[in-house]
N, CA, C and O atoms as a DFTB+ gen file, in Angstrom:
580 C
 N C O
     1  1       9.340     -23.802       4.992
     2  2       8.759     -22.966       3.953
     3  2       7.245     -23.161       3.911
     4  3       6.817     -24.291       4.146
     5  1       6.237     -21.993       3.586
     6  2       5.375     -22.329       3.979
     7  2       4.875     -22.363       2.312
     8  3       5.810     -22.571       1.538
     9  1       3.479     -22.179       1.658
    10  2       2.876     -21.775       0.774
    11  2       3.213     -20.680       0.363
    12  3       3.898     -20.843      -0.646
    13  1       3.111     -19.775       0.578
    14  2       3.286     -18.061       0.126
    15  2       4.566     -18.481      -0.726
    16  3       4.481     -18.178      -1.916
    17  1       5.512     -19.001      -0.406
    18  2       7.006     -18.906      -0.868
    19  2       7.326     -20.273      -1.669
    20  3       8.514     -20.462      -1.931
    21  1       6.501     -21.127      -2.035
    22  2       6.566     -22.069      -2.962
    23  2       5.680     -22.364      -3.717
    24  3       6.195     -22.996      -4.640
    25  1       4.545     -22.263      -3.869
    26  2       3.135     -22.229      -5.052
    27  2       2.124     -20.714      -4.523
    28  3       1.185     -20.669      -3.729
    29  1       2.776     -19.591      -5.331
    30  2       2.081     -18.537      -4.797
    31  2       0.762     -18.720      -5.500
    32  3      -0.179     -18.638      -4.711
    33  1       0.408     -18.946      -6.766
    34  2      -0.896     -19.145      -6.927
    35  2      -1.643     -20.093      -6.142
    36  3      -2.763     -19.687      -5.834
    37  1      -1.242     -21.595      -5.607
    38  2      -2.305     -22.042      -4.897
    39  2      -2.358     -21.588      -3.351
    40  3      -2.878     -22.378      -2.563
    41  1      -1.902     -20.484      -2.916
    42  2      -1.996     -19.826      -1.837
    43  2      -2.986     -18.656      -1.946
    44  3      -3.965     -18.412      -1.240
    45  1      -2.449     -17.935      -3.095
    46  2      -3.383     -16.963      -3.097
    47  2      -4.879     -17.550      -3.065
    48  3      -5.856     -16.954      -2.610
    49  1      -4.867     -19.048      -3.731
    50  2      -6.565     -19.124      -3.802
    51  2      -6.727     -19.680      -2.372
    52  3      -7.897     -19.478      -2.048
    53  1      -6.200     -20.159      -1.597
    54  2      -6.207     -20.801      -0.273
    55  2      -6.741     -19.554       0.732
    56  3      -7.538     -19.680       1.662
    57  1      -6.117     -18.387       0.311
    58  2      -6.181     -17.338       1.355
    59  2      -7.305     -16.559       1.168
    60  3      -7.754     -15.884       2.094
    61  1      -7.920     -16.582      -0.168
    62  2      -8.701     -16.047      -0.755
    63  2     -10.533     -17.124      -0.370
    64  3     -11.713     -16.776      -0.331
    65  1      -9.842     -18.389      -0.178
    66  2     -11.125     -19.141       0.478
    67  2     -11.431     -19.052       1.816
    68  3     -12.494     -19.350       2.361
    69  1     -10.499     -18.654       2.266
    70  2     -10.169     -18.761       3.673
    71  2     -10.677     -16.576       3.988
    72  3     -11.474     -15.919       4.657
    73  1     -10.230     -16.480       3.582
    74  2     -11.427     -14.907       3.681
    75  2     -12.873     -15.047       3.272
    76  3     -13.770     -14.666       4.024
    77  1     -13.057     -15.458       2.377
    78  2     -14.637     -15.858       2.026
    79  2     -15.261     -16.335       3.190
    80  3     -16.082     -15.727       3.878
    81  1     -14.860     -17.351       3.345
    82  2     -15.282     -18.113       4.512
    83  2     -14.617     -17.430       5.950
    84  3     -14.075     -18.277       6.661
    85  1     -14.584     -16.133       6.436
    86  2     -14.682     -15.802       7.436
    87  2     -13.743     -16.425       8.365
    88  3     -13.994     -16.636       9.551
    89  1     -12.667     -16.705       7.781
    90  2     -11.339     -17.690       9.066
    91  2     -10.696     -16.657       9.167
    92  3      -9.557     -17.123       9.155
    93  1     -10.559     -15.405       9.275
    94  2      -9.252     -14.520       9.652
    95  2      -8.119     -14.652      10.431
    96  3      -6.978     -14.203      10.320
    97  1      -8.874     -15.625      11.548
    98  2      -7.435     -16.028      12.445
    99  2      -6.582     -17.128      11.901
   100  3      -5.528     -17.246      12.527
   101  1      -6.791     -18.241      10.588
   102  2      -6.078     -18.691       9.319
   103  2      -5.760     -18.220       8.462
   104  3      -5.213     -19.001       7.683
   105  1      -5.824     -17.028       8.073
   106  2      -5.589     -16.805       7.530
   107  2      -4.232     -15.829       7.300
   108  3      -4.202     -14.992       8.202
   109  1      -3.010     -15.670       6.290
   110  2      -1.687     -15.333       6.238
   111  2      -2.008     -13.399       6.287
   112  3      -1.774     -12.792       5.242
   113  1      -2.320     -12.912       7.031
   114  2      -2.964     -11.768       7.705
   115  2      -1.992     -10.788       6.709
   116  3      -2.290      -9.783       6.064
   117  1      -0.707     -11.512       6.861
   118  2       1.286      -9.934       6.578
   119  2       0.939     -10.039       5.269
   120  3       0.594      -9.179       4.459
   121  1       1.114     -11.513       5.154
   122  2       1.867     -11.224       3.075
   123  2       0.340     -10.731       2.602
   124  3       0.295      -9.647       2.020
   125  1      -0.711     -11.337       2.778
   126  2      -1.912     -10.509       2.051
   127  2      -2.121      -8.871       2.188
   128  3      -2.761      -8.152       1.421
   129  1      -1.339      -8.455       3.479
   130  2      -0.900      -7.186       3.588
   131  2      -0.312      -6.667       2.262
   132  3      -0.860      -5.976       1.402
   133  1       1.046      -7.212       2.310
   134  2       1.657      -6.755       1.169
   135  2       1.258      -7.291       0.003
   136  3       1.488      -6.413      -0.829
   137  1       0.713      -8.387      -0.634
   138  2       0.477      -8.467      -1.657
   139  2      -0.620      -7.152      -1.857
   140  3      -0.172      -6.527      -2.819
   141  1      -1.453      -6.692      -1.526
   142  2      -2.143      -5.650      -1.502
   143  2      -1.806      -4.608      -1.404
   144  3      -2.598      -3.676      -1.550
   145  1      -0.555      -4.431      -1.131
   146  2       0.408      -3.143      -1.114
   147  2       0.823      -2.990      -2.433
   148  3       0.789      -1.897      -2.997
   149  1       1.285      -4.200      -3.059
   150  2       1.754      -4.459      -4.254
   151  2       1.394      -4.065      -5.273
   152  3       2.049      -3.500      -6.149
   153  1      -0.078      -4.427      -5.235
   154  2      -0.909      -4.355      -6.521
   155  2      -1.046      -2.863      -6.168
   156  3      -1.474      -2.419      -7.234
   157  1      -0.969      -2.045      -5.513
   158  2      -1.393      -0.494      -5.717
   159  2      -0.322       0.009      -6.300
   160  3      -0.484       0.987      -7.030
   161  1       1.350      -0.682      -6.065
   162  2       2.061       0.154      -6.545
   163  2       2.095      -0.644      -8.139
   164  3       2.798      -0.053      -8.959
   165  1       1.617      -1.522      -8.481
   166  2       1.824      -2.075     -10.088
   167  2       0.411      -0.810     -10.818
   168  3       0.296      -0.513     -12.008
   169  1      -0.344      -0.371      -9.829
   170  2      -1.726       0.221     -10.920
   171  2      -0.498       1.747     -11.053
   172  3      -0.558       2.323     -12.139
   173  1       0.351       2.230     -10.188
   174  2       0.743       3.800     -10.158
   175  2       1.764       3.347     -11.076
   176  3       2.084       4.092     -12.003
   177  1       2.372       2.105     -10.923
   178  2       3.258       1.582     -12.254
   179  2       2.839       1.959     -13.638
   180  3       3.365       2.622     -14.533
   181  1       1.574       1.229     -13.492
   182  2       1.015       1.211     -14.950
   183  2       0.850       2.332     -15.441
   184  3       1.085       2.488     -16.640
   185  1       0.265       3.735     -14.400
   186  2       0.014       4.953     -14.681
   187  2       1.227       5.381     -15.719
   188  3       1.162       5.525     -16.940
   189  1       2.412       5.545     -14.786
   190  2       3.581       5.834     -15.228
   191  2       4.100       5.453     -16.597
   192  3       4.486       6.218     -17.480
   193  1       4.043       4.163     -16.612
   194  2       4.085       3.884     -17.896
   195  2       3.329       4.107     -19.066
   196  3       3.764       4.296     -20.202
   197  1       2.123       4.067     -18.676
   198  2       1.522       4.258     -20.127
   199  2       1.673       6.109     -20.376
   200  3       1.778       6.606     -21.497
   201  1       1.650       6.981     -18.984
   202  2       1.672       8.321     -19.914
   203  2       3.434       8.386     -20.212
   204  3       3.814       9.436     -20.731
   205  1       4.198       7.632     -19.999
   206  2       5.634       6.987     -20.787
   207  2       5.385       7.148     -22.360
   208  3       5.870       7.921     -23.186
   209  1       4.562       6.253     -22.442
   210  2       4.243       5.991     -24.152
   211  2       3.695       7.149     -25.006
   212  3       3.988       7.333     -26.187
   213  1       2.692       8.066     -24.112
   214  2       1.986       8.770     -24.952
   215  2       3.255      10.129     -24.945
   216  3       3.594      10.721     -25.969
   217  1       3.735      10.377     -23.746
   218  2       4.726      11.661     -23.783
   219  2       5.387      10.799     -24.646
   220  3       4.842      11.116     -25.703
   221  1       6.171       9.942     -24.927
   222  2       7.262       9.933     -25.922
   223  2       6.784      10.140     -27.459
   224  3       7.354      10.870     -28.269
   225  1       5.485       9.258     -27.735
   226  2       5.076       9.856     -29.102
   227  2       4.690      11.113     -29.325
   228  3       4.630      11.451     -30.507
   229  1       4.192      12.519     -27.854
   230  2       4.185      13.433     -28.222
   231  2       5.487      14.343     -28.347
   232  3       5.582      15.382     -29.001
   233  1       6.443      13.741     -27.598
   234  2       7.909      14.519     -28.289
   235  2       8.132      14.114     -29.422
   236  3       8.691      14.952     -30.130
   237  1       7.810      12.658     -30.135
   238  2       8.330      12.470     -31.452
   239  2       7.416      13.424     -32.100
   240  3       7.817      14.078     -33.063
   241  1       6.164      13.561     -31.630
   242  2       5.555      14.089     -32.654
   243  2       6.115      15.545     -33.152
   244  3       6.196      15.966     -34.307
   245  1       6.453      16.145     -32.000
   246  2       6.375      17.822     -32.408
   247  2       7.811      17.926     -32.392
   248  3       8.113      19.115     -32.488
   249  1       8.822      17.183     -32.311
   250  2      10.337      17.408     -32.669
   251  2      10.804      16.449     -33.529
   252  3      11.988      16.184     -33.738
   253  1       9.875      15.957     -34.001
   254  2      10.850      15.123     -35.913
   255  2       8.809      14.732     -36.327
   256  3       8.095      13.775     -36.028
   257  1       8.555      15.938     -37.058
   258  2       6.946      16.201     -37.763
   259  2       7.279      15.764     -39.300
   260  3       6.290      15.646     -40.024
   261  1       8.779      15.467     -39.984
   262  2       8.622      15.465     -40.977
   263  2       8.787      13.486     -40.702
   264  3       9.242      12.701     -41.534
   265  1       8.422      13.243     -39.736
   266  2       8.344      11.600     -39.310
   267  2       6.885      10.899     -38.956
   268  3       6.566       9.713     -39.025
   269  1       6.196      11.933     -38.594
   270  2       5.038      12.103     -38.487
   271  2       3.926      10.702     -39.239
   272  3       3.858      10.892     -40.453
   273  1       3.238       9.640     -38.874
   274  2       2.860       8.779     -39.530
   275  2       1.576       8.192     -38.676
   276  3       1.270       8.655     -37.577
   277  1       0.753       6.950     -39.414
   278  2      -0.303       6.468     -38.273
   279  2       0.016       5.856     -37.324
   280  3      -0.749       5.649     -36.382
   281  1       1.607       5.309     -37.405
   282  2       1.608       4.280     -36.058
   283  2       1.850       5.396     -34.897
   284  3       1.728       5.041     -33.725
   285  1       2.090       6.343     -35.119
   286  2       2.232       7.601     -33.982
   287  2       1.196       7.672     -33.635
   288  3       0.988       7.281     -32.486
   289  1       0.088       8.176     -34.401
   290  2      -1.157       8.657     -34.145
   291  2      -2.193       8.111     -33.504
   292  3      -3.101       8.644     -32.865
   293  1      -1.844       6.414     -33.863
   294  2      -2.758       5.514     -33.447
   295  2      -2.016       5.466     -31.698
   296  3      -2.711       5.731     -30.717
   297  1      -1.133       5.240     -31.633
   298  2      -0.082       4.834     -30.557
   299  2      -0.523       5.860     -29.553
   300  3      -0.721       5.472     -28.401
   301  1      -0.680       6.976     -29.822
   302  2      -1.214       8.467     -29.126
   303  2      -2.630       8.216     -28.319
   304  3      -2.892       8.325     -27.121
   305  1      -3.424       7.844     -29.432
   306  2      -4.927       7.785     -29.600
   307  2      -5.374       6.912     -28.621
   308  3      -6.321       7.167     -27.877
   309  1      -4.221       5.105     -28.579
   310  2      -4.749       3.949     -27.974
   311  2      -4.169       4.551     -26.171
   312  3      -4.934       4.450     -25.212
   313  1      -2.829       5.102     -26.042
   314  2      -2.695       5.518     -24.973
   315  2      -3.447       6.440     -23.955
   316  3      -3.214       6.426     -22.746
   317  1      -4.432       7.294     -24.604
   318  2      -5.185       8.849     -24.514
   319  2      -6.622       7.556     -23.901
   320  3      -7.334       7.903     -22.959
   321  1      -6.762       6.674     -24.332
   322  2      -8.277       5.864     -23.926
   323  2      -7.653       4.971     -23.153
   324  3      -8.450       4.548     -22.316
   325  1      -6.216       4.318     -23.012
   326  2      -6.010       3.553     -21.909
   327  2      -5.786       3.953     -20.617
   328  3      -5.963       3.194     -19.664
   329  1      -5.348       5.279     -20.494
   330  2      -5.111       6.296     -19.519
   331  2      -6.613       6.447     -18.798
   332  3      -6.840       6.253     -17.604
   333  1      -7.550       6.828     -19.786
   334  2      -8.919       7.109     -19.416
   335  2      -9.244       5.742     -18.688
   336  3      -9.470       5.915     -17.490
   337  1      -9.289       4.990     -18.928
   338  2     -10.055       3.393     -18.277
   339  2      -9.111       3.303     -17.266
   340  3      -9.425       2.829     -16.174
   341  1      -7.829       3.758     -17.535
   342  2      -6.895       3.228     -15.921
   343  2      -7.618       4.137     -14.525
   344  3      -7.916       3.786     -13.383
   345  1      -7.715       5.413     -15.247
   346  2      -7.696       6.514     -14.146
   347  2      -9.468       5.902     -13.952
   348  3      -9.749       5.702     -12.771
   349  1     -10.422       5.657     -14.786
   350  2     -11.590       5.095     -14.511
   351  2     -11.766       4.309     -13.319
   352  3     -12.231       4.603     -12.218
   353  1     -11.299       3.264     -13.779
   354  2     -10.712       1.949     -12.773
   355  2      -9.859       2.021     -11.656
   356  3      -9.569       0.979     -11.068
   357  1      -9.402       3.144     -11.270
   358  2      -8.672       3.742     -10.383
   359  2      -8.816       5.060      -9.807
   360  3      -7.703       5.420      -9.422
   361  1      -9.618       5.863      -9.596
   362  2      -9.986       7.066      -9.667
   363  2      -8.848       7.474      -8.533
   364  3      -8.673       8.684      -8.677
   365  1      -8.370       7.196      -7.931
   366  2      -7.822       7.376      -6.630
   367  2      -5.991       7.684      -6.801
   368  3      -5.105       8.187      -6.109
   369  1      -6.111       7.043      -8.150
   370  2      -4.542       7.492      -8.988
   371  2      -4.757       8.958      -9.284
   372  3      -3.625       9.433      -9.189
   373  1      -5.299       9.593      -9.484
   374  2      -5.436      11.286      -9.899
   375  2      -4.834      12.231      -9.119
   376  3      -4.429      13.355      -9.417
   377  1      -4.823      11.508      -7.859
   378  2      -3.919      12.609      -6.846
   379  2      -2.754      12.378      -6.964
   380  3      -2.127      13.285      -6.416
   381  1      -1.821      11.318      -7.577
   382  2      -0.744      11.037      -8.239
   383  2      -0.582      11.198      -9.471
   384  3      -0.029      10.351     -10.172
   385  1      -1.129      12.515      -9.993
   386  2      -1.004      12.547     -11.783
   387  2       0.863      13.302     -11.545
   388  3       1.879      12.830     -12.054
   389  1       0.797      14.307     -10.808
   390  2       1.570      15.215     -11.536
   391  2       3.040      14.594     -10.905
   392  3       3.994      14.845     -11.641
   393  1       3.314      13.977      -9.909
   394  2       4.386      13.102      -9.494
   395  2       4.518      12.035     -10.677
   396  3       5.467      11.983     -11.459
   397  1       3.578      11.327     -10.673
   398  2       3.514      10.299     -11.802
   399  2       3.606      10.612     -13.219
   400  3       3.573       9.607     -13.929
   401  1       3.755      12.173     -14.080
   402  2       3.607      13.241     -14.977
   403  2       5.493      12.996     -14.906
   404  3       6.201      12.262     -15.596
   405  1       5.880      13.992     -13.722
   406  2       7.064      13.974     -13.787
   407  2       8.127      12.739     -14.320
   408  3       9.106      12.860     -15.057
   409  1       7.614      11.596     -13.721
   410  2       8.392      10.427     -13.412
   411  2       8.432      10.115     -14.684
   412  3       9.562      10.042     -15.167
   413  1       7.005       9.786     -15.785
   414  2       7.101       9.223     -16.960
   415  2       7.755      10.287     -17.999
   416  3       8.334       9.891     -19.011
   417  1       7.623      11.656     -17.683
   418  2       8.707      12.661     -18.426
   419  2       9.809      12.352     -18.764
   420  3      10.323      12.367     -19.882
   421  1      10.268      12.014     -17.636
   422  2      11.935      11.817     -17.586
   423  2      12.165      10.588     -18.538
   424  3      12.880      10.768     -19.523
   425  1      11.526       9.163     -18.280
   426  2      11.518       8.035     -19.254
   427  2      11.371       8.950     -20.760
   428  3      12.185       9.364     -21.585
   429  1      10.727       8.975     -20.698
   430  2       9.784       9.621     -22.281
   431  2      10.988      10.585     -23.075
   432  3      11.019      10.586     -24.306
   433  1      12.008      11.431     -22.245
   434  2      13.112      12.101     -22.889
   435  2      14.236      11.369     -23.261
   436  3      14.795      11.277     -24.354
   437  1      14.540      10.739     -21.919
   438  2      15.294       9.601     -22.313
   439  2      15.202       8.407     -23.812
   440  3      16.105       8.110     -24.594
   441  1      14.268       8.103     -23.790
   442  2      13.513       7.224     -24.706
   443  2      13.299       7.846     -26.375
   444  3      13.221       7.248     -27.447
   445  1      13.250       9.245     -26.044
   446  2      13.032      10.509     -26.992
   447  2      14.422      10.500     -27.905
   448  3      14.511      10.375     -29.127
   449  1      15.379      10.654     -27.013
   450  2      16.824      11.208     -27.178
   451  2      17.228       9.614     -27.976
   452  3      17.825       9.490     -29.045
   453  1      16.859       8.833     -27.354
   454  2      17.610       7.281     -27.959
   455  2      17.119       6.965     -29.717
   456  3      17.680       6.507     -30.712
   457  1      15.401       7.651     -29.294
   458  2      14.766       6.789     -30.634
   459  2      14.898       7.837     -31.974
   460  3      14.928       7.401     -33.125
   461  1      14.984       9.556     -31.579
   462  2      15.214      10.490     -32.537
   463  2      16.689      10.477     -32.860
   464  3      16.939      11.009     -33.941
   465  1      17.417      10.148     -32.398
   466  2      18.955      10.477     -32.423
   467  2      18.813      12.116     -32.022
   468  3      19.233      12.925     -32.849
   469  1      18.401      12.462     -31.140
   470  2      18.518      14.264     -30.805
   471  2      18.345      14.016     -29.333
   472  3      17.541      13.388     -28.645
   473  1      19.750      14.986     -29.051
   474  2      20.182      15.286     -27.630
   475  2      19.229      15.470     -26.243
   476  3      18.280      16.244     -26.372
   477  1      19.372      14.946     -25.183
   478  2      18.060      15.166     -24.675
   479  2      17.800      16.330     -24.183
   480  3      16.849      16.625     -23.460
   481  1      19.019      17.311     -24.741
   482  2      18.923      18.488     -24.313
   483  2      17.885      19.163     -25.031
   484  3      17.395      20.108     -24.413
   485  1      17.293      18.871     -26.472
   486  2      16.511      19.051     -27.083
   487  2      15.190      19.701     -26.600
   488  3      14.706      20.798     -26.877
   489  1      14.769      18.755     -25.839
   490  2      13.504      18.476     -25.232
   491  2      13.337      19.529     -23.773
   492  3      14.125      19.795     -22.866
   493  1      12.501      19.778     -23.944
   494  2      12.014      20.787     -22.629
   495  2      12.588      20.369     -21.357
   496  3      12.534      19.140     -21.321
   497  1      13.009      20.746     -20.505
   498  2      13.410      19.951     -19.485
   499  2      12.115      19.396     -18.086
   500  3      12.218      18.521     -17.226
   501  1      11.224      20.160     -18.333
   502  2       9.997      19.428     -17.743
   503  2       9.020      19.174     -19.124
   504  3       9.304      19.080     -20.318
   505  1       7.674      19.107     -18.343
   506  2       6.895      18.355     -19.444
   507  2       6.226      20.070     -19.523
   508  3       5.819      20.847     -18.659
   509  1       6.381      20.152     -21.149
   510  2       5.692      21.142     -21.613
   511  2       3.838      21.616     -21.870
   512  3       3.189      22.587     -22.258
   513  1       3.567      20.014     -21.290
   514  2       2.212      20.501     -21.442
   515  2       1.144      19.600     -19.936
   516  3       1.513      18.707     -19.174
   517  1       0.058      20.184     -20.005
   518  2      -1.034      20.010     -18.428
   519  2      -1.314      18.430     -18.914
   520  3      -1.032      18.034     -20.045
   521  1      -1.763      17.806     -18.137
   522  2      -2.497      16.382     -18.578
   523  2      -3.755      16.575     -19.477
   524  3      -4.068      15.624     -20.193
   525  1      -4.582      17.821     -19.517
   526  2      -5.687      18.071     -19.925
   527  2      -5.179      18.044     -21.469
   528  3      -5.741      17.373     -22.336
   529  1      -4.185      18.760     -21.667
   530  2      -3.402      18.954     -22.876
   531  2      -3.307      17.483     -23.849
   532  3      -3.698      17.303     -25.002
   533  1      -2.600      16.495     -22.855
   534  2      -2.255      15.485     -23.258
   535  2      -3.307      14.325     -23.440
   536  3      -3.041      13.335     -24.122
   537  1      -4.584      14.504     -22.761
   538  2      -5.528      13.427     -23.039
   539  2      -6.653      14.090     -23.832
   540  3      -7.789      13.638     -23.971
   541  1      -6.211      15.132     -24.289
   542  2      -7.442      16.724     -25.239
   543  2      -7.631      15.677     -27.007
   544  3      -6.871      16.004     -27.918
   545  1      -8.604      14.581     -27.238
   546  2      -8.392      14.272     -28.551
   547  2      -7.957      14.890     -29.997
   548  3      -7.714      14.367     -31.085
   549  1      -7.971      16.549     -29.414
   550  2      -7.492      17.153     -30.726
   551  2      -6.311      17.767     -30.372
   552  3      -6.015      18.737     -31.070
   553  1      -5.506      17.457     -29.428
   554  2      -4.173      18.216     -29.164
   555  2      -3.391      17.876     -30.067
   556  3      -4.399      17.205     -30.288
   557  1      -2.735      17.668     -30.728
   558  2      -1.005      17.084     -31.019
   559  2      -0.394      18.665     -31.577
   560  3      -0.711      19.589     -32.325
   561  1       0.935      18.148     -30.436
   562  2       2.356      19.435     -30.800
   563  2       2.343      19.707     -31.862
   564  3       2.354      18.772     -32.662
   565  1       2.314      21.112     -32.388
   566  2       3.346      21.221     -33.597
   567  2       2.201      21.503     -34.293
   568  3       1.217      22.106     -33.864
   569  1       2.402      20.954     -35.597
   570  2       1.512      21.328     -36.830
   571  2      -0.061      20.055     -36.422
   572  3       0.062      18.907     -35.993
   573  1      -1.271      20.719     -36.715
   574  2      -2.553      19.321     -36.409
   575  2      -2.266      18.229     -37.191
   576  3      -1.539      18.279     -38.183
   577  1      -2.907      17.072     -36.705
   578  2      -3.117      16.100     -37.865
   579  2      -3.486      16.273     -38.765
   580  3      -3.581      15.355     -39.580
């Protein structure tokens, strides 16, 4: 067994000195491969998830309005600026919005259907609105704030 597979943190810093310092032929060439593979699919993760959060508070919002409250609004608001700094910090996720749109849809109905008690037939069967829609600070479904 080498490092990689029994103290991954003191490897990563091993491999990480060992690039600094110009040893490439010491250095674990594959797994730094994939660990770097990794971390791209945890940032399209993160994408996914967080527009997860904001589509589900915008189905709560505009299909149970008489539920309507600040932890929605805020929850909306903090997702709409974390989205912004991800896609910031990532600019290169944007060509994966509308795959990544789809994917967190489907969570977000699911999630919809569990937390409203209403069928997920309810809910649009794609996502009813553009991303522009969804990160627009004055959008919300239904009736305004």
């Amino acid at each position: 067994m080498n490092l990689y597979d029994t103290d991954f943190y003191a490897w990563a810093n091993e491999q990480a000195a060992l690039l600094r310092a110009g040893k490439l032929s010491a250095a674990d060439i594959e797994h730094i491969a994939e660990e770097i593979e990794s971390m791209g699919r945890s940032e399209k993760r993160e994408l996914v998830n967080r527009l997860s959060v904001l589509l589900l508070h915008l189905l709560k919002w505009q299909f149970q309005p008489d539920r309507r409250g600040r932890s929605w609004t805020s929850t909306i608001r903090v997702q709409r600026v974390d989205l912004t700094s991800h896609l910031q910090d990532n600019p290169s996720l944007k060509a994966k919005l509308r795959e990544a749109i789809q994917e967190a849809y489907v969570k977000a109905v699911i999630t919809a259907a569990g937390e409203t008690d209403l069928p997920e037939s309810t809910f649009p069967e794609a996502c009813p609105w553009t991303f522009e829609q969804m990160m627009d600070p004055s959008f919300w479904p239904g009736d305004p704030v």
